[in-house]
N, C-alpha and C positions, 0 to 999 in steps of 0.2 A: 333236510334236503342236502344231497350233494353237488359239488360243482365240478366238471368236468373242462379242460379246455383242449381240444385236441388241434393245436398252432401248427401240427405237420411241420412243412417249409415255408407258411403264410410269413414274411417280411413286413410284417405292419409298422407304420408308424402310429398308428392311433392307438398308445395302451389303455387308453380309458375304454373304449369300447369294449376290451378284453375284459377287463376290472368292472363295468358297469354291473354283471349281476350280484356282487359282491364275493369275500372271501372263495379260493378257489384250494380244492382238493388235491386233484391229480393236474399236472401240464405234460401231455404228450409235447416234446419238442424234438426236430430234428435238431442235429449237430455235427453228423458228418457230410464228407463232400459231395454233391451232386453236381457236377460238372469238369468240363476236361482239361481244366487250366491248372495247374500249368503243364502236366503232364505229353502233352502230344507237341509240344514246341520244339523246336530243332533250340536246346541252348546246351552250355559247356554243364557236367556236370557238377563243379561246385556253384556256379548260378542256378541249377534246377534244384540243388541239396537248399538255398534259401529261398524260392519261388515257393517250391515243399511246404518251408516250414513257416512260411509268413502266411502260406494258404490258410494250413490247420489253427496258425493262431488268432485268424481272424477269424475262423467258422467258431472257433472256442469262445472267444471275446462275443460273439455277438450274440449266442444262444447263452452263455451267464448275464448279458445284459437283461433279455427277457425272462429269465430265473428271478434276475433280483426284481426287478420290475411287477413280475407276477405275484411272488413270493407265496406258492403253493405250498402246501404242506408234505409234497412229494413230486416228485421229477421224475419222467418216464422216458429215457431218452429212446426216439422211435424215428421212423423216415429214413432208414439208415442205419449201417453203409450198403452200398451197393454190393452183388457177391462176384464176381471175374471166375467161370470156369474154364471157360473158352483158351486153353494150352496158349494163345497166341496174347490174350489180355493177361493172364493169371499173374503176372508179377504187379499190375495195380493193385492186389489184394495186399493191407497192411499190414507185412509176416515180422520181414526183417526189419531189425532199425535202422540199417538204411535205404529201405526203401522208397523210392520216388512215390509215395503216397498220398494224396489228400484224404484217406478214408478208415478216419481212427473207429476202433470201435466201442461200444460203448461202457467197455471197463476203463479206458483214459477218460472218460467224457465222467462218469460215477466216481473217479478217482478228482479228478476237479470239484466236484459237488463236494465231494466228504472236506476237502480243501478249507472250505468255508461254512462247514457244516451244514451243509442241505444235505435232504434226504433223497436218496437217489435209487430210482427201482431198476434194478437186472429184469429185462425180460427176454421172452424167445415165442416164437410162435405157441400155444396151448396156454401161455402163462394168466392165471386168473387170479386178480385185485382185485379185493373186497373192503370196502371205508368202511367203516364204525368209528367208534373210539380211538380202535386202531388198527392201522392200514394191514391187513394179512397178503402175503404172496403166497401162492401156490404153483410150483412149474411141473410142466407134467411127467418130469421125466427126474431123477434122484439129482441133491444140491451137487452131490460131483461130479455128474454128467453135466450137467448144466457149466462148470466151472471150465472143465475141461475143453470145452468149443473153445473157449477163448486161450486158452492156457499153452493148448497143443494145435492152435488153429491153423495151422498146414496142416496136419495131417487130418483135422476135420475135413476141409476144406478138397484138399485130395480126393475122400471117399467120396463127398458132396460129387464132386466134379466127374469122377466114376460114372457113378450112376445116369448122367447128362452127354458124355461124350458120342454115344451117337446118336441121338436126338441133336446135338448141335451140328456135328458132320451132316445130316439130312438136312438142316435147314438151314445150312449152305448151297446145298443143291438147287435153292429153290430160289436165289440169286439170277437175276434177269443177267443175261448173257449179250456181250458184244453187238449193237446193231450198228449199223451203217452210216447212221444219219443223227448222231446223237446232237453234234456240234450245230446244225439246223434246227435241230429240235428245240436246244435252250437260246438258242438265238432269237425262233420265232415267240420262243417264252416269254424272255427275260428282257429283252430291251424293250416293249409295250410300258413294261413295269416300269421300266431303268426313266422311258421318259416322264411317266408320270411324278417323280421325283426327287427333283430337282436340288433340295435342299437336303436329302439321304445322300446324295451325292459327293454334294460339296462337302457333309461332312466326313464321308469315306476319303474323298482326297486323291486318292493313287488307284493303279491299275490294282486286279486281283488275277495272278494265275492258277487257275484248275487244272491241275494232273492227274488224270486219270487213266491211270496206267501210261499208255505212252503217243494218249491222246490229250495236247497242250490249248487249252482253250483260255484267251485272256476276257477277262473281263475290265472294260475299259469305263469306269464310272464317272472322269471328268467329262467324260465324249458319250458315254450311254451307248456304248456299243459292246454287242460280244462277238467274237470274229478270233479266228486262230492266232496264237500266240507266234509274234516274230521276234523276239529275243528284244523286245521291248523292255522298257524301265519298269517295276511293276515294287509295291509297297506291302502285298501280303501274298501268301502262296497256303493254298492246298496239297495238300496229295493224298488223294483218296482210290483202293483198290474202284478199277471200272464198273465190276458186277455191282457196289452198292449205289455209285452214280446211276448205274443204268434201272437199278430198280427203284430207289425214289422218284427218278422221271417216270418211269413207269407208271408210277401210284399218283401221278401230278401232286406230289408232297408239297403243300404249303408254307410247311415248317422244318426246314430240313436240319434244324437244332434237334428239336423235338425226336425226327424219324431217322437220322443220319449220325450227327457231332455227339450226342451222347452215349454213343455207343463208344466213344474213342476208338474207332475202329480209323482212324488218319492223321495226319502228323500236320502240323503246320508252322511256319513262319512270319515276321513282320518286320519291319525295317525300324519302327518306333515303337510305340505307348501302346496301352490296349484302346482299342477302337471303338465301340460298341455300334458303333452305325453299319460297320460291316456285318456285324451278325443280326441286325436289324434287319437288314434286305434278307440273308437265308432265311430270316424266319418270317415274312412278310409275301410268299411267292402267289398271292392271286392279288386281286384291285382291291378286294376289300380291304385284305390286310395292308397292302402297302396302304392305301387312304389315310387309313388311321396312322399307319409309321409315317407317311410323311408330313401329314399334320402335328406328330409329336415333333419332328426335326426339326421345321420350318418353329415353333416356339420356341426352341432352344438357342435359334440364333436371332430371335427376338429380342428386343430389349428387357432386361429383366423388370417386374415389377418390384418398389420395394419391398422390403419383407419385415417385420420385427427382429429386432436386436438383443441376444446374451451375451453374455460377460462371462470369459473362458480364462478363469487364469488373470494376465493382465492384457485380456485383447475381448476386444467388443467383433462380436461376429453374426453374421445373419443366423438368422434360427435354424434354418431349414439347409440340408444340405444342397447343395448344386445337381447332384448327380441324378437321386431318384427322391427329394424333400423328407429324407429321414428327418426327426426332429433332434439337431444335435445339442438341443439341453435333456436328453436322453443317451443318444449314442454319441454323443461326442465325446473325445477321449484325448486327452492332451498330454505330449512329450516330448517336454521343452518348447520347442516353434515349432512340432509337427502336430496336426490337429488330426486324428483319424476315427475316419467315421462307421462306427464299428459294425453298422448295419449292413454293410456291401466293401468296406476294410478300404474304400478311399481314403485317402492321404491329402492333406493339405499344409503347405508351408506358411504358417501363422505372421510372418514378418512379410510376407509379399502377396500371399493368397495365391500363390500359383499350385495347381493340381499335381501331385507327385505319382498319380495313379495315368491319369490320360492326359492330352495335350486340351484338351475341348472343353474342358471345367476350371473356372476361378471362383475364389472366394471371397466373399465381400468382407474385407476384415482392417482393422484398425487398433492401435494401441487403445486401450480403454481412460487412456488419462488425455487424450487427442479427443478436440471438439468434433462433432459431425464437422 
């Protein structure tokens, strides 16, 4: 019998469950980036060149955590990256070295594996692995052609993009257009939500301005109101073209991570730390979902229960991380007084406990020769 574990982008903390049916064959893992951080933020670019590069070293860090962990007899790196033809994204595709990319592919990711001697499989769409004794590839097109995607990948990617270019141009056309009454329309949406709340709220903090196009709509989450922007104080900003505003309202999009931000098709800004309760509310847009988001916020600012305690180095720390209870006697990762937790790349300062990643997270943490 063989064992299969196909982890995609699953973020587990539970590796036993993974391990439960014993020794494991093949591990599909992702490795590359899915998501738009840092890439769409208005910052200088030698801070976007280390935003970049601390991105890709934590997606690295945290998919060799679950290698070593799994300890498959071969690594199939899968889920990724994503491919940018679109003329107006194409530079998120990882060509140049410097480019502002979180989306290595997976000759860096099989280059890390040989690193430390695991066995790491090249594949492509057609490609068929067969377990036996011993693992055989077969791709369906000659090893140089297969080599060459990645070797010459502009100019693969070019052709790729040929082919797509006006199938893309049509399905711009098809972008809901300008209507009259949009800023009513998320009004009557969003503040229902906004009240039900209370505690998404508190923990967003500041206004949010929506630009779109050259329609300025604040979103005001101390106060739970949306109402036109007047050159108010505000903590986080959008800017998104109006035709895809106007089409996820269209679609009554619930998740507008999901149907909108991942497309990086819009640029944004923050005055602080990363937030996560803001992109809570985007992805939370009917009752149901908010319920659940704001039953999860409303615990967060609960008093914590206590937790069991490891010993990192020379400091006694809660088990579980703060952020989403990664187990950091797995992914915790220490250097020097910085603890980071390689499962979501938060940071924490081991002498204070304070969160180097967000303002909203501390760590329960103490010198290990210090009595409770």
């Amino acid at each position: 019998m063989h064992r299969l574990v196909n982890q995609n982008d699953c973020r587990t903390s539970d590796l036993s469950a993974l391990l439960a049916h014993g020794p494991i064959d093949l591990h599909f893992l992702q490795y590359s980036g899915a998501i738009w951080y840092p890439m769409v933020y208005d910052e200088p670019a030698q801070r976007m060149r280390e935003l970049v590069d601390l991105k890709v070293e934590s997606q690295f860090a945290r998919a060799m955590r679950y290698v070593e962990a799994l300890n498959a007899r071969a690594i199939v790196p899968s889920a990724g990256p994503p491919c940018f033809l679109d003329p107006e994204l194409f530079a998120f595709n990882d060509i140049a070295k410097d480019s502002f990319s979180i989306f290595p592919d997976q000759t860096k990711f099989i280059a890390q594996l040989n690193a430390v001697q695991r066995h790491g499989i090249t594949n492509i769409p057609g490609t068929c692995i067969t377990l036996g004794d011993n693992i055989e590839v077969l791709h369906p097109i000659a090893e140089t052609d297969v080599q060459a995607i990645f070797s010459d990948k502009e100019s693969y990617l070019r052709t790729y993009q040929a082919d797509y270019l006006v199938w893309l141009e049509e399905m711009k056309t098809t972008w809901s257009q300008e209507s009259p009454d949009l800023l009513t329309t998320l009004k009557l949406w969003w503040e229902p939500l906004l009240a039900m709340a209370p505690a998404l709220r508190r923990g967003v903090g500041a206004a949010c301005l929506l630009r779109a196009g050259d329609l300025e709509i604040l979103i005001d989450f101390p106060n739970g109101e949306v109402r036109p922007f007047n050159n108010e104080a505000y903590g986080f900003r959008f800017e998104i073209d109006r035709r895809l505003v106007e089409t996820v309202v269209s679609q009554n999009a619930a998740d507008w991570s999901d149907k909108l931000f991942l497309s990086l098709r819009f640029k944004a800004w923050r005055s602080g730390s990363y937030n996560e309760f803001i992109y809570n509310f985007f992805k939370s847009l009917s009752v149901e979902r908010m319920q659940r988001t704001e039953a999860e916020a409303l615990k967060k600012f609960m008093r914590p229960e206590p937790s069991e305690e490891i010993t990192i180095g020379d400091y006694t720390v809660e088990r579980f991380c703060p952020h989403r209870q990664a187990d950091l006697g797995v992914f915790g990762e220490q250097d020097g007084t910085t603890l980071t937790c390689t499962l979501h790349g938060w940071k924490f300062d081991l002498e204070s406990g304070e969160c180097l990643t967000a303002d909203d997270r501390k760590l329960r943490v103490r010198r290990a020769s210090e009595p409770i």
